[in-house]
PyMOL commands that place a pseudoatom at each C-alpha (Angstrom):
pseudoatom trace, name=CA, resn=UNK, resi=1, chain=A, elem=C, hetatm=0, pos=[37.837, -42.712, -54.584]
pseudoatom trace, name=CA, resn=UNK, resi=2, chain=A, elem=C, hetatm=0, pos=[34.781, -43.701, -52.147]
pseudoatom trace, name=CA, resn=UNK, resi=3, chain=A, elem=C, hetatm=0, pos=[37.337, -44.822, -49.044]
pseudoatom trace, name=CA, resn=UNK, resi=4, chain=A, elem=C, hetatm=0, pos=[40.652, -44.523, -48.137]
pseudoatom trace, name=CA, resn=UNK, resi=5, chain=A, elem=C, hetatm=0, pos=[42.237, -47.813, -46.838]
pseudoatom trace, name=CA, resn=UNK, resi=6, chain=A, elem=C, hetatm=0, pos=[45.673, -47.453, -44.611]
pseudoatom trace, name=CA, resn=UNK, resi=7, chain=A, elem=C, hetatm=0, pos=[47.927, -49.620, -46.311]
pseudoatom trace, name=CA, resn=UNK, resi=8, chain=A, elem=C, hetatm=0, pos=[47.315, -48.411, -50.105]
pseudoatom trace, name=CA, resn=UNK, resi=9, chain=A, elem=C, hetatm=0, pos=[47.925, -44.470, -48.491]
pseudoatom trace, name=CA, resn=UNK, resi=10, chain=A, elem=C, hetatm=0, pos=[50.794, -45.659, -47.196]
pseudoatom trace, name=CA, resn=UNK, resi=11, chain=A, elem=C, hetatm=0, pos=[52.487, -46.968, -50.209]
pseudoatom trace, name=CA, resn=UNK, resi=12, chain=A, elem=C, hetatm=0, pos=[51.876, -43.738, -51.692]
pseudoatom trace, name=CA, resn=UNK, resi=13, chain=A, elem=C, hetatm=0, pos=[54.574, -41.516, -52.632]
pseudoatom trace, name=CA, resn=UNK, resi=14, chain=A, elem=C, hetatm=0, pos=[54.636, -38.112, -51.479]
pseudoatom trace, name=CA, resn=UNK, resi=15, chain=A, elem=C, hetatm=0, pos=[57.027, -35.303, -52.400]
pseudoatom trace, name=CA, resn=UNK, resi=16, chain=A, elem=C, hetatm=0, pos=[58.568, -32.781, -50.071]
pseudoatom trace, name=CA, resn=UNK, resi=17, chain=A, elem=C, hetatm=0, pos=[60.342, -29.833, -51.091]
pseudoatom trace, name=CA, resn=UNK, resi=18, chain=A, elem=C, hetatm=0, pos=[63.925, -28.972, -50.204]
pseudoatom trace, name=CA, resn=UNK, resi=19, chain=A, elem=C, hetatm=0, pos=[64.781, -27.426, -46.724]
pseudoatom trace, name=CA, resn=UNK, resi=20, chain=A, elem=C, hetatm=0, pos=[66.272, -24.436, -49.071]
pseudoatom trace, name=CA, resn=UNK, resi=21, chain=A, elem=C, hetatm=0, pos=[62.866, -24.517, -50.701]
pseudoatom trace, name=CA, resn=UNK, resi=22, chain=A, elem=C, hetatm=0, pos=[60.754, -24.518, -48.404]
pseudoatom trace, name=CA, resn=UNK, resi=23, chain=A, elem=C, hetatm=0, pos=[62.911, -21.958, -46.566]
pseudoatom trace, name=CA, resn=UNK, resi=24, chain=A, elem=C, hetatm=0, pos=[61.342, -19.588, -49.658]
pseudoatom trace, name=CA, resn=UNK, resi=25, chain=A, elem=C, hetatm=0, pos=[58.103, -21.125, -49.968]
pseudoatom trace, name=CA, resn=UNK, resi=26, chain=A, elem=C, hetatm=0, pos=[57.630, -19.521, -46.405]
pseudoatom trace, name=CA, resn=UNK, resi=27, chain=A, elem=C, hetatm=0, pos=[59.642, -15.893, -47.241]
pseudoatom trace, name=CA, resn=UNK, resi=28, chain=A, elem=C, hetatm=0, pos=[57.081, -15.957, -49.882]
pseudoatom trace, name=CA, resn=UNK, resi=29, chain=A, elem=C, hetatm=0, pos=[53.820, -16.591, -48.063]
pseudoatom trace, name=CA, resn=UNK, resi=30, chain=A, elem=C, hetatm=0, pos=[55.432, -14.356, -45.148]
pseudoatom trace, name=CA, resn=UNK, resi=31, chain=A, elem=C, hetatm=0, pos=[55.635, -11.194, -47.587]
pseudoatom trace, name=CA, resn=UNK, resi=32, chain=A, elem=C, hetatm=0, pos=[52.214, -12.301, -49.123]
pseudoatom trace, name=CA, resn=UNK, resi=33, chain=A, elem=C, hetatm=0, pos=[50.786, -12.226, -45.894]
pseudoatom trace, name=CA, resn=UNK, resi=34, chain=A, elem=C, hetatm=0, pos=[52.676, -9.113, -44.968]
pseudoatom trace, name=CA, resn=UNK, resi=35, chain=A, elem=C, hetatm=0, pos=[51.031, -6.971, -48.400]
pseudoatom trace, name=CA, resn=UNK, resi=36, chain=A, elem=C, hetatm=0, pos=[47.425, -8.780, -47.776]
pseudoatom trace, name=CA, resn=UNK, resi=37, chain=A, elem=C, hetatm=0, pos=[47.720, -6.461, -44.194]
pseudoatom trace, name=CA, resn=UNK, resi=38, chain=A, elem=C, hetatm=0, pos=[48.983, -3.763, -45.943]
pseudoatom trace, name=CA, resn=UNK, resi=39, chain=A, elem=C, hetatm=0, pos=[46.424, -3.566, -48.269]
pseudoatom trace, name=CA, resn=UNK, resi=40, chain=A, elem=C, hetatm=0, pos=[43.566, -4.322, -46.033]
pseudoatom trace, name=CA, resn=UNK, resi=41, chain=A, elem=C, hetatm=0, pos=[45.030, -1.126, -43.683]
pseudoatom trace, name=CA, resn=UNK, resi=42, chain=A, elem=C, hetatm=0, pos=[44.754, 1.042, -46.435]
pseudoatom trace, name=CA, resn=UNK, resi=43, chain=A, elem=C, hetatm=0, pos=[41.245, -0.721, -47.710]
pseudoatom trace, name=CA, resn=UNK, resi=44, chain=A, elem=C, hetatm=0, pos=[39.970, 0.367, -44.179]
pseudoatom trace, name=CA, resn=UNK, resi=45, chain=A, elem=C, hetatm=0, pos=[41.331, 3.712, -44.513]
pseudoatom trace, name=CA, resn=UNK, resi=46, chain=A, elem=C, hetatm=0, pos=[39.927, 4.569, -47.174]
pseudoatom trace, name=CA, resn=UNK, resi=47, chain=A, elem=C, hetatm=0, pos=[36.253, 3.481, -46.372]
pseudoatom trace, name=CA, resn=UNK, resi=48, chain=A, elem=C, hetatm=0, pos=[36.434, 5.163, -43.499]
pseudoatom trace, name=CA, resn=UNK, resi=49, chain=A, elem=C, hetatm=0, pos=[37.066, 8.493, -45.839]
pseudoatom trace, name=CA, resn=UNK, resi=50, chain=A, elem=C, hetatm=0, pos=[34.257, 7.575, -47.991]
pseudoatom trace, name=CA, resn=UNK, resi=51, chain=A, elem=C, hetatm=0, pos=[31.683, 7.165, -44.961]
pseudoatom trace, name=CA, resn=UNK, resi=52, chain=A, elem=C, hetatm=0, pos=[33.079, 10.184, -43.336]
pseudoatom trace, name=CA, resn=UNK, resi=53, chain=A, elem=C, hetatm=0, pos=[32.596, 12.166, -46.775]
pseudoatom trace, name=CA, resn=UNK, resi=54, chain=A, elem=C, hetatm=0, pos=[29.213, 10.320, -47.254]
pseudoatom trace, name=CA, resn=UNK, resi=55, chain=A, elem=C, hetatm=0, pos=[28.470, 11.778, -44.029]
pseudoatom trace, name=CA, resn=UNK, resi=56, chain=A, elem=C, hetatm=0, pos=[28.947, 15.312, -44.653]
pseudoatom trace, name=CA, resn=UNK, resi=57, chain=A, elem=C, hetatm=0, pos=[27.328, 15.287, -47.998]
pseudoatom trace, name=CA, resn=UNK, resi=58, chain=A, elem=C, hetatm=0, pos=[23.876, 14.110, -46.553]
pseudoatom trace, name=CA, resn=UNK, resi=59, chain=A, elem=C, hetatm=0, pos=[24.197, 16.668, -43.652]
for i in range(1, 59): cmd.bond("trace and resi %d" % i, "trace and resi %d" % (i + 1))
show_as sticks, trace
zoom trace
């Protein structure tokens, strides 16, 4: 599609999910977002230990 014209967008159908749906779709993002964090924390943690142990090594 090289251009988008108004009135053919707006004849198109578009599908929304339920309110109870959607409800979920965000639980489920929230707790995705919540373990990403979670993960990154302990990513962080951890590279700290390896610099800190890198550190002492090359003393």
């Amino acid at each position: 599609m090289t251009n988008l014209v108004a009135k053919d967008f707006l004849k198109e159908t578009v599908f929304v999910p339920s309110l109870a749906e959607q409800k979920q779709i965000g639980i489920l993002l929230n707790t995705l977002d919540k373990f990403i964090t979670l993960h990154q924390l302990k990513l962080d943690r951890l590279m700290s230990i390896k610099k800190g142990l890198l550190q002492q090594l090359f003393v």
